[in-house]
C-alpha positions in Angstrom: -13.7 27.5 -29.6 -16.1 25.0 -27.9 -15.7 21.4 -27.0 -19.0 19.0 -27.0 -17.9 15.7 -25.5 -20.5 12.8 -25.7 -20.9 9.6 -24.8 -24.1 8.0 -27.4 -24.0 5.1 -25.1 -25.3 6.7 -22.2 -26.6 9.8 -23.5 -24.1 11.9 -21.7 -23.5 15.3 -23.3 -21.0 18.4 -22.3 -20.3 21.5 -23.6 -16.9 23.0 -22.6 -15.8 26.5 -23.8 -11.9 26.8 -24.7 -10.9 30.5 -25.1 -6.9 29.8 -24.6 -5.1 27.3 -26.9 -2.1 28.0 -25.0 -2.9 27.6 -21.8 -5.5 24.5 -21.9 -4.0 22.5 -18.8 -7.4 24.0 -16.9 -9.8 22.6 -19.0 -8.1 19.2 -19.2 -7.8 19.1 -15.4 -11.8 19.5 -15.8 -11.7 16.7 -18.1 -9.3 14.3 -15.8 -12.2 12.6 -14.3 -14.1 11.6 -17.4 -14.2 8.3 -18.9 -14.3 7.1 -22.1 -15.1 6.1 -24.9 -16.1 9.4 -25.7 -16.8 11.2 -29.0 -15.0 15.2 -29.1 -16.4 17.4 -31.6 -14.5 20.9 -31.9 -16.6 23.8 -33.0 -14.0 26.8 -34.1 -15.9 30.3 -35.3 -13.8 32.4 -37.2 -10.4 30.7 -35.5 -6.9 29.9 -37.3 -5.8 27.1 -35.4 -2.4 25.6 -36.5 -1.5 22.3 -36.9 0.5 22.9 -33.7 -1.9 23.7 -31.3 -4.5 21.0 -32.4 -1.7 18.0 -32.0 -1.3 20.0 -28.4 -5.2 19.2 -28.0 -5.0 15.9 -29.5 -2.7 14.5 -27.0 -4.6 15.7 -24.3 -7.6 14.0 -25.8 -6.0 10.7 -26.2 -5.2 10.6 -22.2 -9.1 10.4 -21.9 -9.7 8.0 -24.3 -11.8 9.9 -27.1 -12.1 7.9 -29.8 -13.5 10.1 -32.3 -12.3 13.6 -32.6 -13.9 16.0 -35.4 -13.4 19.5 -36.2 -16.7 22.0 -37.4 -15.2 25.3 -38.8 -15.7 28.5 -41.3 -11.8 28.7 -41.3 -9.7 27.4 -44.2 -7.0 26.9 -42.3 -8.2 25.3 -39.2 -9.4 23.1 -41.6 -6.2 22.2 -43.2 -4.6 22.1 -39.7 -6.9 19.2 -39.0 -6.6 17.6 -42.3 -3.0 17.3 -42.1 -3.5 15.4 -38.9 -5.8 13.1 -40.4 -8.3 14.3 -38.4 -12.2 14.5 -39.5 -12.1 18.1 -40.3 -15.4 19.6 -42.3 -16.1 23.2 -43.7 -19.0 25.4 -42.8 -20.3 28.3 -42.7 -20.1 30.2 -39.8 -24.3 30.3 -39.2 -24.5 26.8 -39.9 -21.9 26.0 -37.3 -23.5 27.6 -35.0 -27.0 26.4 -35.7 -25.5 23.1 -35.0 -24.0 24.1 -31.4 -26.9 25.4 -30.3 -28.6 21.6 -31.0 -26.1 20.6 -29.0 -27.0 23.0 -26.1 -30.5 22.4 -26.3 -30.1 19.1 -25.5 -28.0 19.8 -22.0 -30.2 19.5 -19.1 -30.1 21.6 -15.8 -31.2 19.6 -12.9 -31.7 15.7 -13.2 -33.9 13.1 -11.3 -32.4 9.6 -11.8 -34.5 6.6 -10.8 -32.7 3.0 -10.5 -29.4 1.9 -10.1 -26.1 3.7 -11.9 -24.0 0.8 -12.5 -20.2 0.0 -13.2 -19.2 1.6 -16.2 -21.9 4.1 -16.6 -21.8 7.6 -15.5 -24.6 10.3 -15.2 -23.9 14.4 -15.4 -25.9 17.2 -14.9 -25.9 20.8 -15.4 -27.6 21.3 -12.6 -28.1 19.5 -9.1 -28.5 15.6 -10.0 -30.6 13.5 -7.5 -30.4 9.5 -7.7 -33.0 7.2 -6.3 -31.0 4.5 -6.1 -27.2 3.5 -5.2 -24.2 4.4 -7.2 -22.1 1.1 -7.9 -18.5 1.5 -8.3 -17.2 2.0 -11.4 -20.0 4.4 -12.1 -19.5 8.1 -11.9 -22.1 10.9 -11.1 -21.2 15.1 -11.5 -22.9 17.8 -11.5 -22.7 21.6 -11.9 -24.2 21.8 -8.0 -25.1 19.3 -5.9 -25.1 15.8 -5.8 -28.2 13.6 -3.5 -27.8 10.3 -3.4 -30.7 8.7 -2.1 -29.3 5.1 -1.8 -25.5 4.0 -1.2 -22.8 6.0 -3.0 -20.1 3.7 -4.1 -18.9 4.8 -7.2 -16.9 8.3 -7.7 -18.7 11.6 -7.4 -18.4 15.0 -8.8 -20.0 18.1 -7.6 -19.5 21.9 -8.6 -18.1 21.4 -12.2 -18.2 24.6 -12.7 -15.7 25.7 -10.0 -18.2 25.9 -7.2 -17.1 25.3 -3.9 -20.5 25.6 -2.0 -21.4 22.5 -3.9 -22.2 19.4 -1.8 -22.1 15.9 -1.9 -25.3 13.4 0.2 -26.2 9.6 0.0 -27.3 7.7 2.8 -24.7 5.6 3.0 -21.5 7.7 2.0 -18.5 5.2 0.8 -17.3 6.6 -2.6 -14.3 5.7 -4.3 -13.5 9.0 -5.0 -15.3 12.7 -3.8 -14.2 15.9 -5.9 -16.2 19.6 -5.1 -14.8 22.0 -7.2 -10.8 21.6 -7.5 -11.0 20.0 -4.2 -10.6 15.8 -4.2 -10.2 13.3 -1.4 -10.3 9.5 -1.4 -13.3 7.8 0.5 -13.1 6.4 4.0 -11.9 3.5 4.1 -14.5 2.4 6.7 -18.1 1.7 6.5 -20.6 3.8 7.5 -21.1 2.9 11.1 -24.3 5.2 11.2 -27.8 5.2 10.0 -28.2 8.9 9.4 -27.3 10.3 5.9 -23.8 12.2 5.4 -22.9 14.9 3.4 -19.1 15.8 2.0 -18.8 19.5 1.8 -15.3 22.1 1.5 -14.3 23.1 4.6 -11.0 24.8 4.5 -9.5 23.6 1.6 -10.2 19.6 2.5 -13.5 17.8 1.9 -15.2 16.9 5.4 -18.0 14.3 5.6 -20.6 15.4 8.4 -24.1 14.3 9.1 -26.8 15.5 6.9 -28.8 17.3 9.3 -32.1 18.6 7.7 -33.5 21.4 9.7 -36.9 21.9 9.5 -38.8 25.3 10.6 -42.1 25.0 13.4 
């Protein structure tokens, strides 16, 4: 099973596989930082899901504020499941499904260049490294796979190594989030402004997120 989670409004598109219905506390602690409204579209290949485990899902979903939730499968039951929830549940076959994933996935990006200012409300992901001209208000969010450059003042909450990665890293030239998280790893911003006028950078560093100067070394 696969989750694609989109946001129309600001063209925000991710892909999440979900290979344990049982055990889905994982993903959803991925999911915790999102905001919605979002749109969740479940794609279920040759999966019996019962009625059961999709309420399990549901409620999960509602604590992120999706506010469309559909269900893509080749299974007759899955299907019923869904339907019995009055959820949006449509039949296909199992090429067609996965014709219409793979649109999805084509339109991910890797890495992302964003010029201008990410405002209150908005949020930007990547699934790649994600570089920002500009500042990061908050009440915006910025994530990424890798690493996140900020080159402007980081205000908002950001999210580096999505995917687990804990040599991801966090810069901005003037580093006052609300909120860092690098892999599993989160920690509230300083309360403090920046009383420097070097760029910072929040990396993992024994199991806590430590903000250093960015130190760009350059070879002779």
């Amino acid at each position: 099973m696969e989750i694609v989670l989109s946001n129309t409004r600001s063209k925000y598109l991710e892909i999440y596989p979900l290979y344990d219905l049982d055990n889905i506390y994982e993903t959803f602690e991925q999911l915790s930082y999102m905001k919605g409204p979002l749109e969740a579209k479940i794609f279920a290949v040759n999966e019996s899901i019962s009625s059961h485990q999709i309420s399990k899902l549901k409620n999960h979903f509602d604590k992120i504020n999706i506010c469309s939730l559909l269900i893509y499968s080749n299974n007759r039951d899955t299907i019923l499941s869904g339907k019995s929830l009055k959820i949006d549940s449509t039949f296909f076959k199992e090429q067609e499904i996965k014709n219409k994933l793979l649109s999805f996935k084509s339109r991910e990006k890797d890495d992302i260049l964003h010029k201008g200012t990410v405002r209150s409300g908005e949020r930007i992901s990547s699934n790649g490294n994600l570089c920002i001209i500009g500042d990061v208000n908050p009440g915006a969010i910025v994530s990424a796979k890798k690493n996140i450059y900020v080159w402007g003042k980081l205000l908002g909450i950001a999210f580096a190594g999505k995917s687990g990665n804990k040599n991801a890293s966090i810069a901005s030239l003037y580093l006052k989030p609300l909120q860092l998280r690098i892999a599993d790893v989160i920690a509230i911003g300083p309360k403090d402004n920046p009383k420097n006028c070097y760029p910072e950078i929040a990396v993992i560093d024994k199991q806590t997120i430590i903000i250093k100067p960015h130190i760009i070394e350059t070879k002779n």
